[in-house]
Kinemage of the C-alpha trace (Angstrom):
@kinemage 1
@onewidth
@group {chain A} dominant
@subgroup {mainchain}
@vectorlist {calphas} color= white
{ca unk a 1} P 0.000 0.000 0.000
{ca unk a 2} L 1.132 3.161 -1.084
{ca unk a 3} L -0.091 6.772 -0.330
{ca unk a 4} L 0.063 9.231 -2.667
{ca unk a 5} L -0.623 12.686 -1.068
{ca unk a 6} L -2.157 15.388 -3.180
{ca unk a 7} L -0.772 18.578 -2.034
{ca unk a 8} L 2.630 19.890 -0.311
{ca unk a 9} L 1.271 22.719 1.589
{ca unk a 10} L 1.669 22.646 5.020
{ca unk a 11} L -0.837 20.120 6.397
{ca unk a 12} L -0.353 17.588 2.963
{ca unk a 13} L 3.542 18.254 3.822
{ca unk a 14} L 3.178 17.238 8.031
{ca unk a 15} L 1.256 14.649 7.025
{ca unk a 16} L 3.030 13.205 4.066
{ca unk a 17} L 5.982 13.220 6.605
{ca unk a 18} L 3.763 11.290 9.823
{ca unk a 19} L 2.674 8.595 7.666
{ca unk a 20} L 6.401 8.450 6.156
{ca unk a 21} L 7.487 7.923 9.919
{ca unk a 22} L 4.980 5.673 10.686
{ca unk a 23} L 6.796 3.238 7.839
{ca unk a 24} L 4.269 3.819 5.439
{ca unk a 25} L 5.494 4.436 1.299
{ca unk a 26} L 4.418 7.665 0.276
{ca unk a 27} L 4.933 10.436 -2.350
{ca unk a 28} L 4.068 14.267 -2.252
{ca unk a 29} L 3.173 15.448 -4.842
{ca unk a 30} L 3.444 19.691 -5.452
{ca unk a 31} L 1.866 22.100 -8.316
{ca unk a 32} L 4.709 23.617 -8.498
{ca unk a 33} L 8.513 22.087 -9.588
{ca unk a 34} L 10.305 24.541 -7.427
{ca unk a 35} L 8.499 22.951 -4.179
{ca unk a 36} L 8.976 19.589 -5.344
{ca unk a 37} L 12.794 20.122 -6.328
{ca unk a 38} L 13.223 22.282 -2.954
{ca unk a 39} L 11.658 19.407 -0.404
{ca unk a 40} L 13.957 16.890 -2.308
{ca unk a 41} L 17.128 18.955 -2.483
{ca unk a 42} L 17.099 20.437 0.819
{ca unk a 43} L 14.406 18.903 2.928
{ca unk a 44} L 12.664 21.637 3.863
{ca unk a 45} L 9.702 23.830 2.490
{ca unk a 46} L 8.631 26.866 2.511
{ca unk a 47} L 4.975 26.890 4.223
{ca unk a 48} L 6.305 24.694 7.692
{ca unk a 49} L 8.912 25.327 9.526
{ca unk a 50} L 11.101 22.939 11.978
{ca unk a 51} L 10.818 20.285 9.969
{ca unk a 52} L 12.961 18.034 8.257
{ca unk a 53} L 10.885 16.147 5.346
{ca unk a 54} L 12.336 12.584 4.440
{ca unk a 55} L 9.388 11.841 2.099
{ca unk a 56} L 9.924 11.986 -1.600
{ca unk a 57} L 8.203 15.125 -3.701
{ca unk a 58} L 7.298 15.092 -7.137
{ca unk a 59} L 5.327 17.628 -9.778
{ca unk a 60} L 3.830 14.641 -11.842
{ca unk a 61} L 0.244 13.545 -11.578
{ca unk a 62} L 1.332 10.340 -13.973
{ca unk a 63} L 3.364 8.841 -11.034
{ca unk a 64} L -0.236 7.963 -9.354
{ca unk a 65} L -0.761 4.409 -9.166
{ca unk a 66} L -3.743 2.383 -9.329
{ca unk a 67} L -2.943 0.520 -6.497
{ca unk a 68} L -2.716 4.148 -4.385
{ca unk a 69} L -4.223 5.824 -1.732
{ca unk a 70} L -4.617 8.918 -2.955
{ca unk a 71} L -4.780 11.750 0.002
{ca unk a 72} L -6.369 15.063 -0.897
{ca unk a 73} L -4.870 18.085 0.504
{ca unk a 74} L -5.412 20.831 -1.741
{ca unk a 75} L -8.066 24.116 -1.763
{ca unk a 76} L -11.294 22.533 -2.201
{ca unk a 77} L -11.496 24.686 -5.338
{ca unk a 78} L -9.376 23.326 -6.908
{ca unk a 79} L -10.351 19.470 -6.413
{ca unk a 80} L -12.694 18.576 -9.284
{ca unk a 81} L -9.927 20.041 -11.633
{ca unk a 82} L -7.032 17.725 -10.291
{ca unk a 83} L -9.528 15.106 -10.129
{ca unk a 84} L -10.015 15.008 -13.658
{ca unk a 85} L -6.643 15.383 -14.362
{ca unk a 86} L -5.532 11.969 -13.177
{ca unk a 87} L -4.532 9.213 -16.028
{ca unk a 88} L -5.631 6.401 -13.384
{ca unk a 89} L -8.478 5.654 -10.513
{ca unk a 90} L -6.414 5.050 -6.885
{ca unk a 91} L -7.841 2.403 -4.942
{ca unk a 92} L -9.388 4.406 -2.685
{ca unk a 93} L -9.387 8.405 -1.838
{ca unk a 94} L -8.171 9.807 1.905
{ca unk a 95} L -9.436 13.459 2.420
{ca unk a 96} L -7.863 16.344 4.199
{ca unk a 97} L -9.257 19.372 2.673
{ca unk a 98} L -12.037 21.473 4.270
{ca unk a 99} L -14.809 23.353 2.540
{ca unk a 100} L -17.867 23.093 0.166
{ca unk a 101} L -17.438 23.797 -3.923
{ca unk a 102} L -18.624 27.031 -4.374
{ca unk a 103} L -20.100 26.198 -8.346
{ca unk a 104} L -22.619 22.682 -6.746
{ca unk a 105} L -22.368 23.463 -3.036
{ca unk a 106} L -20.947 20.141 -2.738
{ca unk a 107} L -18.812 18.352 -0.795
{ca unk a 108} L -15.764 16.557 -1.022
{ca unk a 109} L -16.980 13.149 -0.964
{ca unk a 110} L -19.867 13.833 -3.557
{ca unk a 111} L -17.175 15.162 -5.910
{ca unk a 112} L -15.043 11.738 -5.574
{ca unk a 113} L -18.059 9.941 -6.125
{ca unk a 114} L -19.352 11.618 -9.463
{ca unk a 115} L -15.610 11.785 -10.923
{ca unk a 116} L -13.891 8.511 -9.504
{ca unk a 117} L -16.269 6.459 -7.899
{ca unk a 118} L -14.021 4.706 -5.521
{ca unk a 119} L -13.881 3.951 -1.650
{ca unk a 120} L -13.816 7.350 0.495
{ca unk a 121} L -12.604 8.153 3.914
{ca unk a 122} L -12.584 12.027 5.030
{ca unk a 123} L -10.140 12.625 8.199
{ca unk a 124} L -10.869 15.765 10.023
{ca unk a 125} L -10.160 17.330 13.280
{ca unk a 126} L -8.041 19.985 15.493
{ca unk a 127} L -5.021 19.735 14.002
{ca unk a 128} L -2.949 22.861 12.715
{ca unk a 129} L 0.244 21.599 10.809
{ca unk a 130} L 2.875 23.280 13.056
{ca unk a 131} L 1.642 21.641 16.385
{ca unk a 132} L 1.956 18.046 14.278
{ca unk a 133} L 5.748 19.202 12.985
{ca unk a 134} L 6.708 19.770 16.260
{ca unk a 135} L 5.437 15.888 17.103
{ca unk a 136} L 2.596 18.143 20.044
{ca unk a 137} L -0.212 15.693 20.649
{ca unk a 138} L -3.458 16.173 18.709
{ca unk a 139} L -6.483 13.983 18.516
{ca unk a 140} L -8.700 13.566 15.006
{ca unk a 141} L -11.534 11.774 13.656
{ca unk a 142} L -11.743 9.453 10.540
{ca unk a 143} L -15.191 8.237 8.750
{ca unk a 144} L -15.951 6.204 5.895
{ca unk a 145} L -14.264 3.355 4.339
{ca unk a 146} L -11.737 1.103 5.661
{ca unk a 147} L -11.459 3.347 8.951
{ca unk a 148} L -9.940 0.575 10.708
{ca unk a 149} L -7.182 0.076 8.521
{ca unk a 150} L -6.803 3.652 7.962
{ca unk a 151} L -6.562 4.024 12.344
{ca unk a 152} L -4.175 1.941 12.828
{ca unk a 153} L -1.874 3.357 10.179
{ca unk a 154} L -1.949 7.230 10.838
{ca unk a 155} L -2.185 6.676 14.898
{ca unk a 156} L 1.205 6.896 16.609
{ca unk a 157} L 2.357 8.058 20.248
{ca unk a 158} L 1.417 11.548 18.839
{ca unk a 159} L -1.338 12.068 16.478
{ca unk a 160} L -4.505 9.814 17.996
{ca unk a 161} L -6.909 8.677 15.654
{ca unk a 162} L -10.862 7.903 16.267
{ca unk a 163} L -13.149 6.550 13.809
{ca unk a 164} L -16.948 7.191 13.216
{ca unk a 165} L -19.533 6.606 10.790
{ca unk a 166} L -20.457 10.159 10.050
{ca unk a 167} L -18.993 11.079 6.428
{ca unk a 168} L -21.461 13.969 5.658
{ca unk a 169} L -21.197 15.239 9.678
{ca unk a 170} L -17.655 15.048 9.764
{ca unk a 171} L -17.354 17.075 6.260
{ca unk a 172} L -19.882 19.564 6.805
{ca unk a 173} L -18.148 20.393 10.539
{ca unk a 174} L -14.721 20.911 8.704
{ca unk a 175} L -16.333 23.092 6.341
{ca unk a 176} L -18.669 25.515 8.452
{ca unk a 177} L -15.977 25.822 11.365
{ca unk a 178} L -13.894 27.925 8.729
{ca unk a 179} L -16.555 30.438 8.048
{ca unk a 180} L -17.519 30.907 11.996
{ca unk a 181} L -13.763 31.150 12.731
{ca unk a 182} L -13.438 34.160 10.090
{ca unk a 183} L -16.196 36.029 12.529
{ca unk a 184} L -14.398 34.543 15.969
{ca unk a 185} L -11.734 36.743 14.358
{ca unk a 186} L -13.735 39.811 13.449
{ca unk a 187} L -14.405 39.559 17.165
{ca unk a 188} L -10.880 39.720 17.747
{ca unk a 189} L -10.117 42.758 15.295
{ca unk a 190} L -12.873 44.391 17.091
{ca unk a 191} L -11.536 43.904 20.754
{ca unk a 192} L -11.472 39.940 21.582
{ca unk a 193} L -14.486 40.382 23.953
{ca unk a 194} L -14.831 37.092 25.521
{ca unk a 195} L -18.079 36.823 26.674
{ca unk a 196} L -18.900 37.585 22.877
{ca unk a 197} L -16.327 35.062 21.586
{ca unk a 198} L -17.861 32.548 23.576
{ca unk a 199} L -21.550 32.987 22.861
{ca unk a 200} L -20.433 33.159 19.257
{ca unk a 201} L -18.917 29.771 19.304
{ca unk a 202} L -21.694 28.175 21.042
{ca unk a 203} L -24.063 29.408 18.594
{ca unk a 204} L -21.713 29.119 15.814
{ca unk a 205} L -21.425 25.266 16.419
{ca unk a 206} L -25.147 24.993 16.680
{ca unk a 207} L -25.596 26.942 13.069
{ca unk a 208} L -23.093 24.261 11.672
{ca unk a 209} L -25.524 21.705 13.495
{ca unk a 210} L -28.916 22.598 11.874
{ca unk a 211} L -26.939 23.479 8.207
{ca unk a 212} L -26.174 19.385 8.971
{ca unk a 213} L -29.369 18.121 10.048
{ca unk a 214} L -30.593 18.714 6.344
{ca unk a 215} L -28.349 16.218 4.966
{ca unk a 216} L -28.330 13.886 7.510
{ca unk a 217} L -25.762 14.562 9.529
{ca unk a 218} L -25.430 12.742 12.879
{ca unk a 219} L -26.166 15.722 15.742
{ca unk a 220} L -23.430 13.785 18.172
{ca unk a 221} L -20.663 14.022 15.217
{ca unk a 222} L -20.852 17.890 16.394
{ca unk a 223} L -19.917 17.819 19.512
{ca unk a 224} L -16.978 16.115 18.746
{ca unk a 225} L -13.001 16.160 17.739
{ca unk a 226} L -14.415 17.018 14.026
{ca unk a 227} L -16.959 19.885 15.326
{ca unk a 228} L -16.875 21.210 18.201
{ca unk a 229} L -12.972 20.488 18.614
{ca unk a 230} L -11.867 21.620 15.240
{ca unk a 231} L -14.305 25.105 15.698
{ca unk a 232} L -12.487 25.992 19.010
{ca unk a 233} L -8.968 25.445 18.049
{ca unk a 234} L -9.965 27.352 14.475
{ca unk a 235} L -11.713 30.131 16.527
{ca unk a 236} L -8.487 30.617 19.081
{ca unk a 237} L -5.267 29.346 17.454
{ca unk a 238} L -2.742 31.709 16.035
{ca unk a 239} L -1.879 29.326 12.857
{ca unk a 240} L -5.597 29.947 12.216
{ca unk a 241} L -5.692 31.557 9.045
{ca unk a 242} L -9.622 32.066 8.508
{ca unk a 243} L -9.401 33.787 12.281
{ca unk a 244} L -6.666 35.517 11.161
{ca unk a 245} L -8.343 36.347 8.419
{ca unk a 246} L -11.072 37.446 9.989
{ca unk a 247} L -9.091 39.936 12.693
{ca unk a 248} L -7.570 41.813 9.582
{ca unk a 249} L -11.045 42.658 8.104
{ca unk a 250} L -11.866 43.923 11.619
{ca unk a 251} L -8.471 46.387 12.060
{ca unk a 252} L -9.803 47.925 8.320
{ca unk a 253} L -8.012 45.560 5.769
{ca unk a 254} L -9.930 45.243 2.371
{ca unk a 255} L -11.272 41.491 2.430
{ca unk a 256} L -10.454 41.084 -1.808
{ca unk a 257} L -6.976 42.478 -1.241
{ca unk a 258} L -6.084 39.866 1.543
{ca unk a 259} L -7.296 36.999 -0.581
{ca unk a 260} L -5.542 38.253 -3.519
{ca unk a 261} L -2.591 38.917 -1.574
{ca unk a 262} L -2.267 35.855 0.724
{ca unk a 263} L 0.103 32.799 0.269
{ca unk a 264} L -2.436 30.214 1.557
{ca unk a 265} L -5.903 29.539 0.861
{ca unk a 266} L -8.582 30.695 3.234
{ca unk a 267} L -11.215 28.190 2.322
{ca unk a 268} L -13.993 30.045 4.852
{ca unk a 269} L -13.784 32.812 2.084
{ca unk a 270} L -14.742 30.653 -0.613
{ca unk a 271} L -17.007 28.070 1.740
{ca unk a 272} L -19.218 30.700 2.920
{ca unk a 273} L -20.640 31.468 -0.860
{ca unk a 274} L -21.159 27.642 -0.851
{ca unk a 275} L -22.987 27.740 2.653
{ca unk a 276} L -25.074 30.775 2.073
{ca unk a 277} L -25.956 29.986 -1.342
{ca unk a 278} L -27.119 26.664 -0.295
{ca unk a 279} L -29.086 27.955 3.180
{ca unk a 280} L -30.687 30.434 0.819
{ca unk a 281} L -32.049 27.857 -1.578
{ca unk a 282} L -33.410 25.008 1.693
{ca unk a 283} L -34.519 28.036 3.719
{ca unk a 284} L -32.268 26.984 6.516
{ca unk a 285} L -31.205 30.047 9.032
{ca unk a 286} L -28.105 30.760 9.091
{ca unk a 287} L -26.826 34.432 10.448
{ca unk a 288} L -23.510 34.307 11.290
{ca unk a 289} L -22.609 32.643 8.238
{ca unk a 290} L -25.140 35.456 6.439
{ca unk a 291} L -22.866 38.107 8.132
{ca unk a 292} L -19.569 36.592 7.646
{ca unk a 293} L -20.860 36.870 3.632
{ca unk a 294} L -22.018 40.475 4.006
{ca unk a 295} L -18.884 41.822 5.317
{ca unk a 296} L -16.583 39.578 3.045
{ca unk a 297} L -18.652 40.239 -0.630
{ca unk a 298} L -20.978 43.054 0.406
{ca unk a 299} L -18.496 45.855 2.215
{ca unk a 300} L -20.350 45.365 5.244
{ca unk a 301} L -19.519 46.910 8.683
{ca unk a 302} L -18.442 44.308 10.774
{ca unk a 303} L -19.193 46.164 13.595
{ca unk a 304} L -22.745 46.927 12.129
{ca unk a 305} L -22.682 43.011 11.496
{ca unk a 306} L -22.334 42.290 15.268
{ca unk a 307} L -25.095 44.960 16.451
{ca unk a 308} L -27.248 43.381 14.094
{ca unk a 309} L -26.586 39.611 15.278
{ca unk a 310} L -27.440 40.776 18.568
{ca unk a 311} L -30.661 42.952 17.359
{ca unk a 312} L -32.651 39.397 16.484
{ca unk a 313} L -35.676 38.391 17.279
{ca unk a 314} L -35.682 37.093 20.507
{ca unk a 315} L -36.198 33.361 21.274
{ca unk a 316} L -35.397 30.099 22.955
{ca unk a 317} L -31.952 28.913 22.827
{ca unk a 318} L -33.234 25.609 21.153
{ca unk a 319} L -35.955 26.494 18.687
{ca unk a 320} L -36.949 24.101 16.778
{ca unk a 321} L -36.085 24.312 12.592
């Protein structure tokens, strides 16, 4: 078995590199030449730091076997293109990549589905590549096929692995949390109030919640490593980039010119046209994701976006949807 990781950012680097040390075969695979040619040359690259990468790096889609695992770690964007690209089905498909398309509003696994048809797993959790470079312990969760198998090759004394059944919970979590992180951030750029951080959390995870209840999404898959988990570290971690994100919008930053201008991709950006697109067409409410997409795409206060979250009509903290 041989994994063939699609992606040498930062998380498709770490991880290329754990399952490398766990024994496993495996080959990186970059967009770009100059990443491939400067992992193999020097053994470094340029989005992690601390880290010195044993695992082979190459710029050729053609060096995908059919006998692979093929591990997606690219902007969700971006997926259906490589996709198509590839000269041969892998034997199965490992996800890493957060967000919704933006064109179908769909998700990662209904995209493998409609162009390769093959067995699907989606891992998904609190886990920011520079904490698993540095070997800090972190704690995930892995649904869909072959979990077992999958487990027991990824786990080591560092990086704990769960299993569930949830593949549509466990996507849509990884998705949403990016979109209520970039207004955890706003709330940060506006002066990291805490009692409003945490009520937005709480509410936040509960939006992601009923936006997963419509596609049958298991409620408990929420309240764990790949909700609830992944939204607070996202919310509160400086690696987070959609927080980060978020905080420069807040100090006056124009949100266009910090996507055009930013070295990584910050997939709550794009997810959020996904999320309020589809909300819009099932009727489900949605406001903070609503306001994340008026500030982002219509020049919207984010000040004025806070007063009017907290303007709502009142009612009972579990209305039923």
């Amino acid at each position: 078995m041989r994994f063939f990781v699609l992606g040498a950012g930062s998380w498709g680097t770490v991880f290329a590199q754990l399952l490398k040390e766990n024994g496993e075969e495996v080959i990186l695979w970059a967009r770009r030449k100059e990443i491939a040619d400067l992992i193999n040359n020097s053994h470094t690259s340029p989005y992690i730091d601390e880290m010195e990468i044993s695992v082979r790096a190459t710029n050729n889609l053609d060096e995908l076997k059919s006998t692979d695992i093929l591990v997606i770690a690219i902007p969700v964007q971006h997926v259906r293109e490589h996709l198509s690209r590839l000269s041969k089905k892998p034997s199965m498909v490992l996800n890493l990549s957060k967000g919704l398309e933006i064109k179908t509003g769909k998700r990662i696994s209904e995209i493998v589905k409609e162009i390769l048809g093959c067995p699907y797993a989606v891992l998904s959790g609190p886990s920011h590549a520079e904490e698993v470079a540095r070997k800090l312990p972190t704690a995930v969760t892995l649904a869909g096929d072959n979990a077992r198998e999958l487990q027991r090759r990824i786990s080591n004394e560092y990086f704990r692995v769960y299993t569930c059944e949830d593949v549509v919970g466990v996507e849509i979590a990884g998705a949403l949390k990016n979109v209520i992180a970039i207004a955890a951030g706003i709330l940060d750029g506006l002066g990291g109030w805490d009692n409003a951080k945490a009520a937005l959390e709480t509410r936040g995870i509960y939006e992601i919640a009923r936006f997963g209840r419509h596609f049958g999404a298991d409620q408990k898959t929420f309240m764990g490593l790949a909700g609830i988990g992944d939204l607070m570290v996202t919310c509160n971690s400086k690696y987070s980039r959609n927080r980060r994100f978020g905080e420069l919008i807040a100090k006056g930053f124009d949100p266009q010119k910090l996507l055009e201008s930013s070295h990584q991709v910050v997939e709550g950006a794009f997810t959020v046209k996904a999320v309020v697109k589809k909300a819009d067409e099932l009727e489900i409410d949605m406001p903070i994701s609503e306001e994340v997409y008026r500030v982002i795409y219509g020049g919207k206060s984010p000040f004025q976006s806070m007063k009017d979250l907290m303007k709502r009509s009142l009612k009972d903290e579990f209305w039923a949807d």
